[in-house]
Every structure is written in C-alpha cells, then in structure tokens.
C-alpha positions in Angstrom: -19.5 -19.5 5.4 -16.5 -21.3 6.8 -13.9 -19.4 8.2 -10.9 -21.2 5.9 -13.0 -22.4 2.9 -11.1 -21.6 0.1 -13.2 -19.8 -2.7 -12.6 -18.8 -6.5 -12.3 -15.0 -7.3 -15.8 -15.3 -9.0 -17.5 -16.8 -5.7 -16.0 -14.1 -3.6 -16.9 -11.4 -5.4 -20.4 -12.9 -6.1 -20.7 -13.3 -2.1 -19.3 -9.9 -1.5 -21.8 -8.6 -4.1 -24.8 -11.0 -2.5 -24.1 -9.6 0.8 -23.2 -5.6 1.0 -24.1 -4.5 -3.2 -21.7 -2.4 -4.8 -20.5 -0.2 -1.8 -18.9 -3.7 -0.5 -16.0 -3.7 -3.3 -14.8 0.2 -1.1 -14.2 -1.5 2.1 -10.9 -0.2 3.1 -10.5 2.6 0.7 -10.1 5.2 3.0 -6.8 3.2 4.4 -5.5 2.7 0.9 -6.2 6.0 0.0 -4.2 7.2 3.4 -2.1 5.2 2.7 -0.9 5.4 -1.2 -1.5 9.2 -1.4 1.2 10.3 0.5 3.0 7.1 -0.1 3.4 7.4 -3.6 4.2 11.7 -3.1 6.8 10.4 -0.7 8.4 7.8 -2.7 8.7 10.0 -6.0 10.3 12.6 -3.9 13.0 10.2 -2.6 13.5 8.2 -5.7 14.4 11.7 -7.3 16.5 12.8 -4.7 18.6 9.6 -3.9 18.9 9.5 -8.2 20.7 13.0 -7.5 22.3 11.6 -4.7 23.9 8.9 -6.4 24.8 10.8 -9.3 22.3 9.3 -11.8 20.9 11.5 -14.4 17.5 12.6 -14.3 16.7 13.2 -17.3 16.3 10.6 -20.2 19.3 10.2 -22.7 19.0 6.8 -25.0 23.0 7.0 -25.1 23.5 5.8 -21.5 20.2 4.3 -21.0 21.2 1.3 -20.5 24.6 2.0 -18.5 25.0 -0.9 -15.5 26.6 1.8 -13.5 23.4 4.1 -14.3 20.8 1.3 -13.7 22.8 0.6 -10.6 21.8 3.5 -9.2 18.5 4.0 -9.8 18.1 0.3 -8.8 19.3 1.1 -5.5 17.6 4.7 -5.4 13.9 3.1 -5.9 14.7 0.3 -3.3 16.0 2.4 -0.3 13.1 5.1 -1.5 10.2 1.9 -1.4 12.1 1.0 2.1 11.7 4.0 3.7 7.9 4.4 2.5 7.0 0.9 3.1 8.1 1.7 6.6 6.2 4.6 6.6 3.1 3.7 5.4 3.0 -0.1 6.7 0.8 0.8 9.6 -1.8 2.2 7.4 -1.4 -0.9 5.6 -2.8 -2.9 8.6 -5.7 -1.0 9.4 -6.6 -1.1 5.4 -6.0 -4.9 5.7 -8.0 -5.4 8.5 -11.1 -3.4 7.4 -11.2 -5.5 3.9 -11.1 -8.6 5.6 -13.9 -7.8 8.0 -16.7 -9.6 8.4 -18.8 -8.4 10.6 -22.6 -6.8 9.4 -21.2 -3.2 10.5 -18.8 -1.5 8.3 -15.6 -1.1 10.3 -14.5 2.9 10.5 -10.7 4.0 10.1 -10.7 5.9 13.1 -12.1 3.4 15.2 -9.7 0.3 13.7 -6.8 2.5 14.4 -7.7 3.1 18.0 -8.8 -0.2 18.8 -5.0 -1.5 17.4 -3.6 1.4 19.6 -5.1 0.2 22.3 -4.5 -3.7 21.9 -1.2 -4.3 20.4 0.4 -0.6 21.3 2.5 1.6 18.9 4.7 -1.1 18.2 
C-alpha cells in the first residue's frame, strides 16, 4: 500500500477489516476515551458556570429563548468552555491520532506513544 494513495471509505475500511478483523476499527480508543471522558465532564461544567457567569439563565423559558443578548451569552460561554478543554485535552488528542494512523503489525500502546512523544518532541 502506498503511503499517499488516496482510498474511498469502503476500501479503507475493507483493508482495515482484511488486515487486523474487527478489533482494528478500536485502535485508539483508549486515547479517545482519555480524552472525551473528562473532556466532555469538563466542558459541561464550564459551559454551566460561565452561563452563570454571564448572567444567562439556566433553565429553559420559550419567552426569551430566543433573546440575542441571551444567545450571546451562551454563544460565548460554550466557546471559551470548548477553548479551555480543547487545550486541555489536545495532547491526548495526539497520541489518539497517532495510534489510529499507525501502521505498523504491532498495536501501538497508550502508555508507550505517550512516552515516546515525551521523550522526542518534549512537553511542549
């Protein structure tokens, strides 16, 4: 397989399928599942808070629904809360990008993809 060949959705997954069964369509779960669980906990929390920050309501009310000042806020609630997670969680996001795209015949570890970018390219 060529590294740059473009292929269709149906020949990837066919090849992934082909080469590594079922268990090939997980590779990089346990990044994405480091990375989303307390991601999305994280982002919930601070969407919430910075809605009571900015003196948006919380609760529901089809009245004011659809208030500029009130979508305002929560506009720039759930963007400064995905900001703060995305720069959070990015690192994860690496490592979960990494393992996916992967090629060798050994499955790549968490542990050991995060150690080896520790030790090549450094905290930051």
């Amino acid at each position: 397989m060529e590294k740059f060949k473009r292929m269709s959705y149906t020949q990837e997954i066919s090849t992934i399928y082909r080469e590594e069964g079922l268990y090939g369509f997980t590779r990089g779960f346990s990044a994405m599942y480091l990375r989303d669980a307390p991601g999305f906990a994280l982002y919930f929390f601070l969407f919430d808070l910075l809605k009571r920050t900015f003196g948006a309501p919380t609760e529901f009310n089809p009245e004011n629904a659809f208030e500029f000042h009130i979508a305002l806020r929560k506009f720039f609630a759930g963007g400064i809360s995905g900001m703060i997670v995305w720069t959070c969680c990015y690192p994860f996001d690496t490592v979960k990008s990494m393992m996916q795209t992967y090629r060798g015949t050994n499955r790549l570890k968490f542990h050991n993809v995060v150690v080896e970018v520790l030790r090549t390219k450094g905290i930051f």
